[in-house]
N, C-alpha and C positions, 0 to 999 in steps of 0.2 A: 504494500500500500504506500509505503514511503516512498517509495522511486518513482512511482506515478504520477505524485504529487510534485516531486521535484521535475519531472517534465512537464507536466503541466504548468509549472511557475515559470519556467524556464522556456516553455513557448509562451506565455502571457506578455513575461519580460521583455522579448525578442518583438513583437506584435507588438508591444508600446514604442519600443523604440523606432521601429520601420514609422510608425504611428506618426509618431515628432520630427525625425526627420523627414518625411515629407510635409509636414506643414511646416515646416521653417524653410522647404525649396519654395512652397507656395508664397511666402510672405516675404521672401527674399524677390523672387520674379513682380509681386506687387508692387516692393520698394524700388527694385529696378525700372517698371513701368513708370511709374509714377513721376521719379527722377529725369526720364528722359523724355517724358512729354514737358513738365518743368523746364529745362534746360530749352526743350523745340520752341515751346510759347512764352518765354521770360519778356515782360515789357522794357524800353527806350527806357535805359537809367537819363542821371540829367547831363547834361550837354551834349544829346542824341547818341552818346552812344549806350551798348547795350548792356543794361541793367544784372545785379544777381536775385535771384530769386530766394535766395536762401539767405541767413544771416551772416555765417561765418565763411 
């Protein structure tokens, strides 16, 4: 009974991680979208030339 159990944690485990790492691919390609539409459409900083969109 114990060894079954430790497989079964041990695929649980495995399946959370596959889990996380694919939402962190997901929110990584979001952050990247988002970045480079940012950068496409950033407004005329002042004295015509082109502005940062971001603070730092």
């Amino acid at each position: 009974m114990v060894p079954l159990l430790l497989v079964l944690l041990i695929v649980l485990i495995f399946f959370g991680l596959g889990f996380v790492l694919k939402a962190l691919w997901i929110v990584a390609l979001v952050a990247l979208a988002i970045w480079l539409v940012g950068f496409l459409v950033r407004s005329p900083g002042p004295g015509g030339g082109r502005g940062r969109w971001y603070r730092w």
